[in-house]
ZAZASE-834500 format. One record per residue: y, x, z of N, C-alpha, C in turn; residue number from 1; residue in three letters. Coordinates in Angstrom, 2 decimals, decimal comma. Each point is the difference from the previous one (the first is absolute). Layout:
% ZAZASE-834500
        ny        nx        nz       cay       cax       caz        cy        cx        cz   resi   resn
         Y         X         Z         Y         X         Z         Y         X         Z    NUM    ALA
...
END
This chain:
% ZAZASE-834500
        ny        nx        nz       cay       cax       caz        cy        cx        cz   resi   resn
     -1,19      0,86      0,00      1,19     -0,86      0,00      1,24      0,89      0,00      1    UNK
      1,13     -0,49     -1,02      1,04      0,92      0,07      1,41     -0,58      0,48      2    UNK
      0,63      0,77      0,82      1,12     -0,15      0,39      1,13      0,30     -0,20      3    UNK
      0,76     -0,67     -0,29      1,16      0,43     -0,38      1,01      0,71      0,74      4    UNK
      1,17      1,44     -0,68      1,11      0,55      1,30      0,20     -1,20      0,77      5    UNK
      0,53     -1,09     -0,12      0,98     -0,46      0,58     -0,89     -1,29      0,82      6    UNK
     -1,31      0,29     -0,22     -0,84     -0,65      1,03     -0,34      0,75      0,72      7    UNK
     -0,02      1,44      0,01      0,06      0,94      0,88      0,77      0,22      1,19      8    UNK
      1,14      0,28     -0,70      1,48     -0,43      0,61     -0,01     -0,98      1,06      9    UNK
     -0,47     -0,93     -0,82      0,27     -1,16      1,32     -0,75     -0,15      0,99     10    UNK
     -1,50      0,82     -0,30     -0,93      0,29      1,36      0,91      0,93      0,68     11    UNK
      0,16      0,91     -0,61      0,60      1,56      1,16      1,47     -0,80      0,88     12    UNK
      0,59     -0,39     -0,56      1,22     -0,48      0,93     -0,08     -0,12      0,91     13    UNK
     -0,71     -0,88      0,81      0,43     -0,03      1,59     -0,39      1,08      0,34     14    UNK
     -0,73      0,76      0,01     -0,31      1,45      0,44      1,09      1,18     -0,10     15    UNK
      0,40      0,02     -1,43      1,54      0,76     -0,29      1,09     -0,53      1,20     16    UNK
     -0,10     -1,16     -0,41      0,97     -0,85      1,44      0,32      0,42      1,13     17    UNK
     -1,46      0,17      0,48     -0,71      0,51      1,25      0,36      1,44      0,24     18    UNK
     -0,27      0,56     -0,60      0,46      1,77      0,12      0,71      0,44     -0,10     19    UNK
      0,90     -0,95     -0,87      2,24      0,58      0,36      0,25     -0,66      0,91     20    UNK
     -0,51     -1,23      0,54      0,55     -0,39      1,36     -0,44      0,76      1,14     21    UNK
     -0,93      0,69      0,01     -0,92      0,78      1,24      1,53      1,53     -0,40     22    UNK
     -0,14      0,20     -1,49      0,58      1,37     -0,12      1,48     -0,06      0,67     23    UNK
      0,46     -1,30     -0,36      1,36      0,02      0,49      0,33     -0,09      1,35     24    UNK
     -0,99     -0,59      0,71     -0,06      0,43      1,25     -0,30      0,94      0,54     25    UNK
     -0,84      0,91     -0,20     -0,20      1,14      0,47      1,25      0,74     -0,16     26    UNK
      0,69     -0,16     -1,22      1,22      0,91     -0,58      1,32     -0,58      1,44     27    UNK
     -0,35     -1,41      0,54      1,59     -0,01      1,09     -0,66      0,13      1,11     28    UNK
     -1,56      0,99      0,16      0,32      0,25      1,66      0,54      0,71      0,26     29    UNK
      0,79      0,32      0,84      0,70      0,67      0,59     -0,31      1,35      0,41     30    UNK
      0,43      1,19     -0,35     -0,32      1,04      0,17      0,83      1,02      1,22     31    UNK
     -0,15      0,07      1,23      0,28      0,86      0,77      0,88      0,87     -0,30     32    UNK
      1,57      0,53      0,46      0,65      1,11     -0,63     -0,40      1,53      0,80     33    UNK
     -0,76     -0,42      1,00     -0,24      1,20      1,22     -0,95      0,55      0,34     34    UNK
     -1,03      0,53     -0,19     -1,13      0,43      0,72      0,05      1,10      1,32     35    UNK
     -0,19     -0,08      0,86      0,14      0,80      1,41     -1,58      1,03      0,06     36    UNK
     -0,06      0,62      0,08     -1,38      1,16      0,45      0,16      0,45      1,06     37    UNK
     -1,20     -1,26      0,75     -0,05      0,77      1,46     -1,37      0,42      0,44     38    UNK
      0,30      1,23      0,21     -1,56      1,43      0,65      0,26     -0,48      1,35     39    UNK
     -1,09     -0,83      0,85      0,06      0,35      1,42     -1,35     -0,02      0,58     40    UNK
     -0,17      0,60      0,62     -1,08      0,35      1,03     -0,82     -1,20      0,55     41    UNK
     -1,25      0,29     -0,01     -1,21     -0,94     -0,04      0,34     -1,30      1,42     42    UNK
      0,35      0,97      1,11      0,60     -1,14      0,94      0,76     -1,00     -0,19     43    UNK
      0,76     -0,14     -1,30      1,09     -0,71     -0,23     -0,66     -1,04     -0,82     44    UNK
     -1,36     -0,01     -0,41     -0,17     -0,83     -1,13      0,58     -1,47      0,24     45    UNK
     -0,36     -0,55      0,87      0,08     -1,84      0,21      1,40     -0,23      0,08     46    UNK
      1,18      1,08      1,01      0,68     -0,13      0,52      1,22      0,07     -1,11     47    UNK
     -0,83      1,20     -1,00      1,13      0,69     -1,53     -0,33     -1,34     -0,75     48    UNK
     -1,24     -1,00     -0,58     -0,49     -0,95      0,00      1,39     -1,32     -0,15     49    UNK
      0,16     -0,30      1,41      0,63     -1,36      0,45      1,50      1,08     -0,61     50    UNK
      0,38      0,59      0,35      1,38      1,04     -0,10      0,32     -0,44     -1,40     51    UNK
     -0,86      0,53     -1,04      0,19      0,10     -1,01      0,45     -1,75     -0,69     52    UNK
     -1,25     -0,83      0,27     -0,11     -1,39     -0,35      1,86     -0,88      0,67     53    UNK
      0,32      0,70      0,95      1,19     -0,32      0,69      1,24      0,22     -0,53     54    UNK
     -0,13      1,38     -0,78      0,92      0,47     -0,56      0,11     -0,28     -1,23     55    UNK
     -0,86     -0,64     -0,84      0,17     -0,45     -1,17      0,46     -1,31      0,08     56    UNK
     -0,52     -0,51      1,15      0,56     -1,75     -0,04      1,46      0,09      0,25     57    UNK
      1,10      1,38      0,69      0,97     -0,02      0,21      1,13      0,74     -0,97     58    UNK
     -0,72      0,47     -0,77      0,51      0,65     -1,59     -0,82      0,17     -0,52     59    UNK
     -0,13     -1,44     -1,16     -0,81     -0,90     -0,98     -0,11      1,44     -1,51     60    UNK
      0,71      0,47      0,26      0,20      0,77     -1,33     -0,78      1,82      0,05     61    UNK
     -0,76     -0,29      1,04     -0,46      1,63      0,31     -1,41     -0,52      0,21     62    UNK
     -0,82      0,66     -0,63     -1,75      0,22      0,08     -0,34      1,21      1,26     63    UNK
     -0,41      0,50      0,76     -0,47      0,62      1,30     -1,77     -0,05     -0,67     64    UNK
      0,03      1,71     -0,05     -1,02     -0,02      0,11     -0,57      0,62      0,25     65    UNK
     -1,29      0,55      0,88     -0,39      0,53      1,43     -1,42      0,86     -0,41     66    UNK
      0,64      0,92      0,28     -1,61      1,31      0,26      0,18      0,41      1,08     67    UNK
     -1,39     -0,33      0,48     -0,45      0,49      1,62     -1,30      1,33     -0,07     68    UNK
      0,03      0,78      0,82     -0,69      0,89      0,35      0,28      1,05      1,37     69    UNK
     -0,88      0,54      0,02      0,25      1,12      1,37      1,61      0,51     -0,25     70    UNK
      0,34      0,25      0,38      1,65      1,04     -0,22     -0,05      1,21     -0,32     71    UNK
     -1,16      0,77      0,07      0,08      0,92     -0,62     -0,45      0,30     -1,29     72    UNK
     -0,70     -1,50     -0,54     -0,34      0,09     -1,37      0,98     -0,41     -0,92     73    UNK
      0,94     -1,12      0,64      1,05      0,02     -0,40      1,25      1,09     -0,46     74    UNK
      0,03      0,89      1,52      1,15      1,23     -0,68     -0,49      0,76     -1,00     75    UNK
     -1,59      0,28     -0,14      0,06      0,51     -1,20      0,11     -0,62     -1,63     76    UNK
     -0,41     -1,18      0,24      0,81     -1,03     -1,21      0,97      0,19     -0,42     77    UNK
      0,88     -0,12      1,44      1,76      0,01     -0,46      0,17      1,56     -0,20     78    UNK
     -0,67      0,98      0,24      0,25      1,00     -0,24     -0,19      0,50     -1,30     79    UNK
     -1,17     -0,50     -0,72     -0,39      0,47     -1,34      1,07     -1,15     -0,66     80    UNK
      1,14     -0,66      0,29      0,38     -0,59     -0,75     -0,44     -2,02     -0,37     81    UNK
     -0,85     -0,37      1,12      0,30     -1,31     -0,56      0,91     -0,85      0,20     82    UNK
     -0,16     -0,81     -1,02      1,30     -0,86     -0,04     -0,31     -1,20      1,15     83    UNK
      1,39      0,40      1,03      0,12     -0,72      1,36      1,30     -0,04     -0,06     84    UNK
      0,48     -1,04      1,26      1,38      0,43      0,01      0,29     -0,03      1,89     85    UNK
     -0,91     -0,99      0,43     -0,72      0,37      1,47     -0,29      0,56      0,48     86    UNK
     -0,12      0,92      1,09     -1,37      0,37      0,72     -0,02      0,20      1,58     87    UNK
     -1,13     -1,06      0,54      0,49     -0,19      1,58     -1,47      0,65      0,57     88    UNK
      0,17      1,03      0,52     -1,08      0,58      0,76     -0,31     -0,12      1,34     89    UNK
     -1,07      0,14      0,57     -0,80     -0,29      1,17      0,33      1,31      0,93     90    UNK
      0,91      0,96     -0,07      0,22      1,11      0,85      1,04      0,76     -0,89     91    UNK
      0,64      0,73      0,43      1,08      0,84     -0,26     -0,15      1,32     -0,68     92    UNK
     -1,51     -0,01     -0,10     -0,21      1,52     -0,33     -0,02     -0,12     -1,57     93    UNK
     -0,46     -0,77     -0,43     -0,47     -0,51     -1,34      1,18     -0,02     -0,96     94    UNK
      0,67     -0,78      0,60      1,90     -0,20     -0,42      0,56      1,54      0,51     95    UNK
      0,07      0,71      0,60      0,51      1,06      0,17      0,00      0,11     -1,20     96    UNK
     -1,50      0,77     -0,60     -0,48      0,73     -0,82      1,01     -0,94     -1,24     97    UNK
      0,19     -0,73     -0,52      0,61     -0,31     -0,85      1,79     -0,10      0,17     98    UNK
      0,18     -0,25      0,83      1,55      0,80      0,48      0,23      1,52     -0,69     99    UNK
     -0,81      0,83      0,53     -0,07      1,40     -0,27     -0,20      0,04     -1,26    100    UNK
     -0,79     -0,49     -0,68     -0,13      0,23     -1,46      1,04     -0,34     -1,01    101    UNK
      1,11     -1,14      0,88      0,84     -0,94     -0,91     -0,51     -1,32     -0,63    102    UNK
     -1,00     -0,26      0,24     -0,50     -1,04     -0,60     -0,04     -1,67      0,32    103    UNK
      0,43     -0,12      1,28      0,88     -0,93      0,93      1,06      0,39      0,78    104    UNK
      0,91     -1,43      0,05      1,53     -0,08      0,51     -0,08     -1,21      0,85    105    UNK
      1,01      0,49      0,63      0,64     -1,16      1,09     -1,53     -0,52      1,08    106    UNK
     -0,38      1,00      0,74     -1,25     -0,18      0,52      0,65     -1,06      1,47    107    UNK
     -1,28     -0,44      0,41      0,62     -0,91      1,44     -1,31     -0,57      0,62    108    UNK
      0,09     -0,31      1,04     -1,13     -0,55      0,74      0,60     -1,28      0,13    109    UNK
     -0,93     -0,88     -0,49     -0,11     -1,56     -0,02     -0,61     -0,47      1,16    110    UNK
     -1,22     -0,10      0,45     -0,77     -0,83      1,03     -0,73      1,41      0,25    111    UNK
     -0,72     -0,46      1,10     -0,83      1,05      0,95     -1,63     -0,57     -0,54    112    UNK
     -0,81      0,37      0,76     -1,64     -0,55      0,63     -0,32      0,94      0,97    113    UNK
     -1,24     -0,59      0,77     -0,55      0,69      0,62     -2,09     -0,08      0,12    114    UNK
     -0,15      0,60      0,15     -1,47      0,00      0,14     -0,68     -0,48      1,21    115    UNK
     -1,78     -0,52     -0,39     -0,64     -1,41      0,28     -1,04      0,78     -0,16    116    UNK
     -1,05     -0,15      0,63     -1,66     -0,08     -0,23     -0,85     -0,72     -0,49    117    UNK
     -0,65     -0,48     -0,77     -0,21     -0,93     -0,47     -1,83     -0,37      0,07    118    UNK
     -0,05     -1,23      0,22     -1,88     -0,07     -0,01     -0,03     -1,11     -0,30    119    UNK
     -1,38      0,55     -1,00     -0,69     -1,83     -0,25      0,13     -0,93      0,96    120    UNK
     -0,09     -1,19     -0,81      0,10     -1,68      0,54     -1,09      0,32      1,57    121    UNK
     -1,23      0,04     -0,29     -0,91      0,31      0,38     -0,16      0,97      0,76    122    UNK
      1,04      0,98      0,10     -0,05      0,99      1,26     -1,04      0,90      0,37    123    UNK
     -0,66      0,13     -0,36     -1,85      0,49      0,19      0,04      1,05      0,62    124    UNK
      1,11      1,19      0,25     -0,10      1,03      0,84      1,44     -0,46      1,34    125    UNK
     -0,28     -0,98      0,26      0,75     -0,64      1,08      1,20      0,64      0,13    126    UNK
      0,88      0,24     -0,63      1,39      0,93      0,17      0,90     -1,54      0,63    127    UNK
      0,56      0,32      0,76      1,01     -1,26      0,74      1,38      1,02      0,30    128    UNK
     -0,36      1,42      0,47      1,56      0,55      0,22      0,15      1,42     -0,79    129    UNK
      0,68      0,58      0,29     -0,09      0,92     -1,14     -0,81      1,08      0,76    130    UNK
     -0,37      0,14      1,31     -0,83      0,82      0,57     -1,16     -0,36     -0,22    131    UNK
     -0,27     -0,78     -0,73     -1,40     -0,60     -0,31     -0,17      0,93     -1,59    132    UNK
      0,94      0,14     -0,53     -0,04      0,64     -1,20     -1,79      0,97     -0,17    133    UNK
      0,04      1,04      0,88     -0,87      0,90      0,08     -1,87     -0,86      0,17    134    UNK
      0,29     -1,34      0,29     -1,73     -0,84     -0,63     -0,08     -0,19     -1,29    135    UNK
      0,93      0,02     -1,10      0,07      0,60     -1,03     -1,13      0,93     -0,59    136    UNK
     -0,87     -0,18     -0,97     -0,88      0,90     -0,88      0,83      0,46     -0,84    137    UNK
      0,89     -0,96     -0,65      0,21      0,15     -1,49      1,53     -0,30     -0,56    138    UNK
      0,71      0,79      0,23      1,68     -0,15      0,52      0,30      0,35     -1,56    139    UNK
      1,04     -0,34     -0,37      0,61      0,43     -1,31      1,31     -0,18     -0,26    140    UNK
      0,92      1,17     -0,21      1,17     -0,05      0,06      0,25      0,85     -1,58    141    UNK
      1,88     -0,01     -0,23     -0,07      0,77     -1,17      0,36      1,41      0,09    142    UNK
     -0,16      0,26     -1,26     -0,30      1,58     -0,02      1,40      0,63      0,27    143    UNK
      0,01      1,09      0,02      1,14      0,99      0,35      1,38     -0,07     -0,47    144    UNK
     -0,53     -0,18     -1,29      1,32     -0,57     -1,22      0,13     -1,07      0,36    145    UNK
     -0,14     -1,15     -0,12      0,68     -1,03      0,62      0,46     -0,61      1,31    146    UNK
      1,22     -0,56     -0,11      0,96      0,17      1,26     -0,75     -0,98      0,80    147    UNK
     -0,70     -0,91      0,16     -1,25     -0,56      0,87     -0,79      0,92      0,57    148    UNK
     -0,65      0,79     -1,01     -1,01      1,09      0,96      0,65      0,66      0,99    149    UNK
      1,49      0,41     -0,48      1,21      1,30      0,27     -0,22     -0,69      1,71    150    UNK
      0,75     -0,76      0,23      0,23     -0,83      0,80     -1,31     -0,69      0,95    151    UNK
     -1,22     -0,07     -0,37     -1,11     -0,28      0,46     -0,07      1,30      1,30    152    UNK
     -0,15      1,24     -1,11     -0,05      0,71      1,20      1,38      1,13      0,49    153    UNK
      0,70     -1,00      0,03      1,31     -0,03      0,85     -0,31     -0,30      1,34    154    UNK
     -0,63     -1,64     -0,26     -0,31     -0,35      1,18     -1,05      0,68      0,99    155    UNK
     -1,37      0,33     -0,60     -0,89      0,68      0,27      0,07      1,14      0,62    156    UNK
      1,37      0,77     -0,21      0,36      0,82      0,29      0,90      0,00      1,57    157    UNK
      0,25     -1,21      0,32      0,58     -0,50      1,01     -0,65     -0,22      0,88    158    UNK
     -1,33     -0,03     -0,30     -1,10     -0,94      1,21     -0,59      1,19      1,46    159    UNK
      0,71      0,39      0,38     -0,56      1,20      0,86      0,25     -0,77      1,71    160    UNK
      0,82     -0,88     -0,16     -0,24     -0,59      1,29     -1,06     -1,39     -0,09    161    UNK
     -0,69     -0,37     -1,17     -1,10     -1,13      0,08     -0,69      1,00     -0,16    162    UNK
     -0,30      1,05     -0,29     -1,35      1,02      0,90      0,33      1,37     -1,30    163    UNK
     -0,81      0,95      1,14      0,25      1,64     -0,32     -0,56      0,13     -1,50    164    UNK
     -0,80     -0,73     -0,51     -0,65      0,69     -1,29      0,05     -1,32     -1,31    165    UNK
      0,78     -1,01      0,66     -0,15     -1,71     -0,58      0,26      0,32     -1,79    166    UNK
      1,08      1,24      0,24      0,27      0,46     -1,83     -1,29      0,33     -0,82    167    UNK
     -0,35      0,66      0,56     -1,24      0,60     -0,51     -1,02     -0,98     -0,11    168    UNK
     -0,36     -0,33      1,03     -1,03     -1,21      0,01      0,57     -0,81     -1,06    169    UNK
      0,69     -0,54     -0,25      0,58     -1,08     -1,13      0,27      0,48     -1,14    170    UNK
     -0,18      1,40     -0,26     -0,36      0,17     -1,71     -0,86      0,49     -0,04    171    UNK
     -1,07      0,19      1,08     -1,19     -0,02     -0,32     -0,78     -1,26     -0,62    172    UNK
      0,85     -0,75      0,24     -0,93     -1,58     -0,18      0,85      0,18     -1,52    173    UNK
      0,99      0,21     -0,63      0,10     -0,03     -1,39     -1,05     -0,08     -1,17    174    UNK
      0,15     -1,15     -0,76     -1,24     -0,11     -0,84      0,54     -0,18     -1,04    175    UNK
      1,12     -0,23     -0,33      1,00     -0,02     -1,18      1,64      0,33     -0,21    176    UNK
      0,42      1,07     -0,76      1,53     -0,30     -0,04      0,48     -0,22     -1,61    177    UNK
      0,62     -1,17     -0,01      0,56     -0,59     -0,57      1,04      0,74     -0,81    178    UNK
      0,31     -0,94     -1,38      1,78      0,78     -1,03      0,78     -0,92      0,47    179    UNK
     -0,60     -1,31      0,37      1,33     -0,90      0,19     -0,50     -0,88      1,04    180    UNK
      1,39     -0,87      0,88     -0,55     -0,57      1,57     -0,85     -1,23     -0,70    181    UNK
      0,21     -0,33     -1,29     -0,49     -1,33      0,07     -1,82      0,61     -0,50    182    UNK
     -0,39      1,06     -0,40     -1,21      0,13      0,22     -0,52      0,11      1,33    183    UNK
      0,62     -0,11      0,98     -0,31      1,13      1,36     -0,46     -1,73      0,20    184    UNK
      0,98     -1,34     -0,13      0,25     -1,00      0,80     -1,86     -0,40     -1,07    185    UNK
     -0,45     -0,27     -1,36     -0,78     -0,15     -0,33     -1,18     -0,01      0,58    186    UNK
     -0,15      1,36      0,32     -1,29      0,61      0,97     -0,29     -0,84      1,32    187    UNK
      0,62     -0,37      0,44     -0,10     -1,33      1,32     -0,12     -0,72     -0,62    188    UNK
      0,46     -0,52     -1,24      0,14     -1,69      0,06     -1,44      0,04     -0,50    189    UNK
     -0,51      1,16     -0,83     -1,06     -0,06     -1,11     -1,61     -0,05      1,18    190    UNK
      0,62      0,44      1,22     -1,25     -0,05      1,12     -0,53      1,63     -0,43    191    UNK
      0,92      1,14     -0,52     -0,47      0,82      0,19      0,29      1,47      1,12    192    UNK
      0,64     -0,91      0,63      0,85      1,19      1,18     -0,09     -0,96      1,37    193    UNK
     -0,16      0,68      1,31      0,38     -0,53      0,52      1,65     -0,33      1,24    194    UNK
      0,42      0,75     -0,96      1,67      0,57      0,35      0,83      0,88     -0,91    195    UNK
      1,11     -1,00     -0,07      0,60      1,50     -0,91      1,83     -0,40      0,18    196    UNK
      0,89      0,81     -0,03      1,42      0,56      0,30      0,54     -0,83     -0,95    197    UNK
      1,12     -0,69      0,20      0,80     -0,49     -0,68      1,06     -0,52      0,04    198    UNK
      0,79     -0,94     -1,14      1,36     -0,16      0,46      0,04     -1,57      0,92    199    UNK
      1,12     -0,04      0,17     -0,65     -1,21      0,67      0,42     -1,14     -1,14    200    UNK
      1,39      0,25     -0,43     -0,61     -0,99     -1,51     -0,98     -0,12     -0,79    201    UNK
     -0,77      0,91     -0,23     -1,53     -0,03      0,06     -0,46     -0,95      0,11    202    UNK
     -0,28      0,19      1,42     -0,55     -0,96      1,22      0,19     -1,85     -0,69    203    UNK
      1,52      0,25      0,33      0,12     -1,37      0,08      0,03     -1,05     -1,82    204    UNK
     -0,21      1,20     -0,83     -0,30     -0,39     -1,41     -1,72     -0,38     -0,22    205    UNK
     -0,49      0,28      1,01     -1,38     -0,50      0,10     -0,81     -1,36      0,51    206    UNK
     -0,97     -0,76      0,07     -0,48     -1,23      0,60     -0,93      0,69      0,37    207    UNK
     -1,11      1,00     -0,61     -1,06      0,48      0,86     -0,32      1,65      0,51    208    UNK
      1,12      0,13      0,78      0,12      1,05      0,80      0,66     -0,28      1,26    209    UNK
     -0,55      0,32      1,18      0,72     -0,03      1,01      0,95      1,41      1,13    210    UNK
      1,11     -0,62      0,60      0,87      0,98      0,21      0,09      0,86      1,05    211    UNK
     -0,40      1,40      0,64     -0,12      0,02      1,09      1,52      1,05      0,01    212    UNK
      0,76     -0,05      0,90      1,56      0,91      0,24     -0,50      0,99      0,31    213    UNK
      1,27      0,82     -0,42     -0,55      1,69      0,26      1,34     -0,24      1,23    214    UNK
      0,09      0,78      0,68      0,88      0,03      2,04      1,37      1,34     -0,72    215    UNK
      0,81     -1,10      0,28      1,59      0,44     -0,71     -0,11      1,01      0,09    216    UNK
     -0,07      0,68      1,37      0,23      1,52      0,11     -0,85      1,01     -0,68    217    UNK
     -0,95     -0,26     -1,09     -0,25      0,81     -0,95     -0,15     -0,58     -1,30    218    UNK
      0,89     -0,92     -0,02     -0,08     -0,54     -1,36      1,15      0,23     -0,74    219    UNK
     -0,44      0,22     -1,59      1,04      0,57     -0,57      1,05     -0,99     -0,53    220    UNK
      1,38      0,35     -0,59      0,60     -1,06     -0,61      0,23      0,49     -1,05    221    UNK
     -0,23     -0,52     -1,36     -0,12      0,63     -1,72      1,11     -0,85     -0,46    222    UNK
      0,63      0,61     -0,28      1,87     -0,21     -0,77     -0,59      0,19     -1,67    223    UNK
      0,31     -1,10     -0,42     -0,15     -0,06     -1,23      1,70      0,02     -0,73    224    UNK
     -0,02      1,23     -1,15      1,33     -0,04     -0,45     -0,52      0,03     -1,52    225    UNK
      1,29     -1,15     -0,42      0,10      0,13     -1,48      1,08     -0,01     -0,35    226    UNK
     -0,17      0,64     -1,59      0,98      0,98     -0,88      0,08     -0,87     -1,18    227    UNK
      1,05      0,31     -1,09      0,52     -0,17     -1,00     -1,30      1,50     -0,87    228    UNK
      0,24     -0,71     -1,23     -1,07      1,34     -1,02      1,47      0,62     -0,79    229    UNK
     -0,49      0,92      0,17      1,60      0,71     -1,15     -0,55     -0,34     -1,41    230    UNK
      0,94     -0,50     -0,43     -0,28     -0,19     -1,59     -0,48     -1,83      0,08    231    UNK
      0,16     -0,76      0,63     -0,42     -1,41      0,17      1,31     -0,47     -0,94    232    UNK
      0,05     -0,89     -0,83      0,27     -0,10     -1,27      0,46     -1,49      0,34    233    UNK
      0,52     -0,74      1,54      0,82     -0,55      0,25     -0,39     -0,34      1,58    234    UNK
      1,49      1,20      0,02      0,07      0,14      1,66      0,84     -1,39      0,89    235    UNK
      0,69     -0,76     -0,99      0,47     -1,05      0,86     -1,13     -1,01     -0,03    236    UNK
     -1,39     -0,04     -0,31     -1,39     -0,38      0,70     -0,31      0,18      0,69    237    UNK
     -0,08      1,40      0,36     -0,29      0,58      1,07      0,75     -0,50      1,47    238    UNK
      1,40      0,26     -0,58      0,90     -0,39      1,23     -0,21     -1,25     -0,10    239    UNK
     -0,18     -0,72     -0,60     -0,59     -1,88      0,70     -1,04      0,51      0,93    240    UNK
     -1,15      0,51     -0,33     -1,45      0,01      0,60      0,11      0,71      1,35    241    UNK
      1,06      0,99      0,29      0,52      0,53      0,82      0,11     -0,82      1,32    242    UNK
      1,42     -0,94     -0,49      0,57     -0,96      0,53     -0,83     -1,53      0,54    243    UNK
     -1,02     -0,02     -1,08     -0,78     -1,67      0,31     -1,21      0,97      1,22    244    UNK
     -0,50      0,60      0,03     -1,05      1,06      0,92      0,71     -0,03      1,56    245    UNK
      1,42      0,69     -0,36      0,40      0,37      1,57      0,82     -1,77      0,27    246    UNK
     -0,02     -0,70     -0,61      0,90     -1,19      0,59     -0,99     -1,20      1,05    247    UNK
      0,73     -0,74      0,89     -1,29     -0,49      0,31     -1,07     -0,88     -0,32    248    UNK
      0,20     -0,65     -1,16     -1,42     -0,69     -0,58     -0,89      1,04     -0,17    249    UNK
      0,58      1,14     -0,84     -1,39      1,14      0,02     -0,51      0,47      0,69    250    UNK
      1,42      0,41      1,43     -1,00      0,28      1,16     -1,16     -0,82      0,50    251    UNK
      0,62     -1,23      0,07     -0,96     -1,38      0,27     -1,00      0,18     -0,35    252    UNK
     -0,31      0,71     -1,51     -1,41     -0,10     -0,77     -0,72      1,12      0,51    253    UNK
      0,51      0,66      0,02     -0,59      1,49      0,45     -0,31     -0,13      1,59    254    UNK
      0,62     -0,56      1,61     -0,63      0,00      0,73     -1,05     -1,47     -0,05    255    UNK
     -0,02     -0,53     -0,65     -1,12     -1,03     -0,24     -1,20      0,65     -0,63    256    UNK
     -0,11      0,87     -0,54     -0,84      0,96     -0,17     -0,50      0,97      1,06    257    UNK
      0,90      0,32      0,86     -0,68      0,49      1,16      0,93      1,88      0,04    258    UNK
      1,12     -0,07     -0,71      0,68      1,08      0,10      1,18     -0,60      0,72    259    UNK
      0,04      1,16      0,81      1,45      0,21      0,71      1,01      0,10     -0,53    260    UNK
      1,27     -0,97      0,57      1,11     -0,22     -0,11      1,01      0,88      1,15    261    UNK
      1,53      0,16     -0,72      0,61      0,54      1,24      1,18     -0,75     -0,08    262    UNK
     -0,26     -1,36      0,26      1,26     -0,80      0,13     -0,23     -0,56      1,56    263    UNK
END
């Protein structure tokens, strides 16, 4: 059977119809004039998360968009050059190092944290205080390079009045160290540790881990400071992201997360 063009034609139409109306819409969505690049440190995820989602609902015209990792995998990112214009680290040492190099500006400490112990739902090596720590088999904190481990045995290093050898004894029980806190927090939730060092936003970013306090007087406090990237390719973004972070809805978001405020 043969068909004619213009019986052709008149099949294809609504379909042609169909695909400049889809095209022409696609052509008036609206396209973002701003994109923001923010590097921050694995502790920040939920908290950089709500931050970010906050800050776009309050300048409609900027996209935020978020790479998380340890902080020190980060400075070397921003160091070899990626394109950021952020970068809020989990300790000072990390950001030093990029101060010194030139590679961030306008550095500052935003919010604090502090560190938490953490154990399964289930508890199975009965830890209730932090002197309980040492019924512990299978402790896991992060490694050297990251400012969690740094700080892990900060504290550890403090413990000489909860007993003469409690340091030692407690990395003896080490069965894992971690690149980043949110692997360290994994290992508990996964039922494969039965203790391990952390932040306490951590902590409270979790449903199945429970919290045991580490005793003020050897607990550390981790100042998180963030910087401008030299070469960020629109710094009056920055200075919004600056400004919506330290004001208080952001603080709001950030100690609802379980970081310290100093208002």
């Amino acid at each position: 059977m043969h068909h004619s063009p213009n019986r052709w034609f008149s099949l294809l139409r609504p379909l042609v119809a169909l695909i400049l109306v889809l095209f022409g819409v696609a052509c008036q969505e609206p396209s973002k004039a701003h994109t923001l690049d923010v590097f921050a440190a694995s502790s920040l995820t939920e908290a950089f998360a709500d931050l970010g989602q906050a800050f776009e609902a309050a300048h409609p015209d900027t996209d935020v968009r978020l790479n998380f990792a340890g902080s020190q995998i980060l400075r070397l990112q921003i160091d070899q050059g990626a394109d950021a214009d952020v970068f809020a680290s989990a300790n000072h040492s990390h950001m030093q190092a990029l101060i010194d190099s030139g590679r961030v500006v306008d550095s500052h400490i935003f919010t604090h944290n502090e560190l938490v112990v953490i154990v399964p739902r289930s508890n199975p090596a009965q830890i209730h205080r932090f002197d309980d720590l040492l019924r512990a088999r299978r402790l896991v904190i992060g490694n050297k390079n990251v400012p969690a481990g740094r700080y892990a045995r900060q504290v550890l290093g403090r413990t000489a009045a909860v007993g003469p050898d409690f340091e030692a004894r407690a990395l003896s029980r080490v069965v894992s160290e971690e690149s980043n806190v949110r692997l360290v927090r994994a290992k508990v939730e996964l039922g494969e540790a039965d203790a391990a060092i952390v932040y306490r936003s951590d902590a409270v970013a979790s449903e199945r881990v429970k919290t045991v306090p580490i005793p003020a007087g050897i607990n550390v406090r981790a100042d998180y400071p963030m910087a401008r990237v030299d070469g960020s390719g629109d710094r009056e973004q920055v200075e919004r992201w600056f400004a919506y972070v330290s004001s208080p809805e952001g603080q709001a978001i950030l100690a609802r997360h379980g970081f310290g405020v100093d208002r």
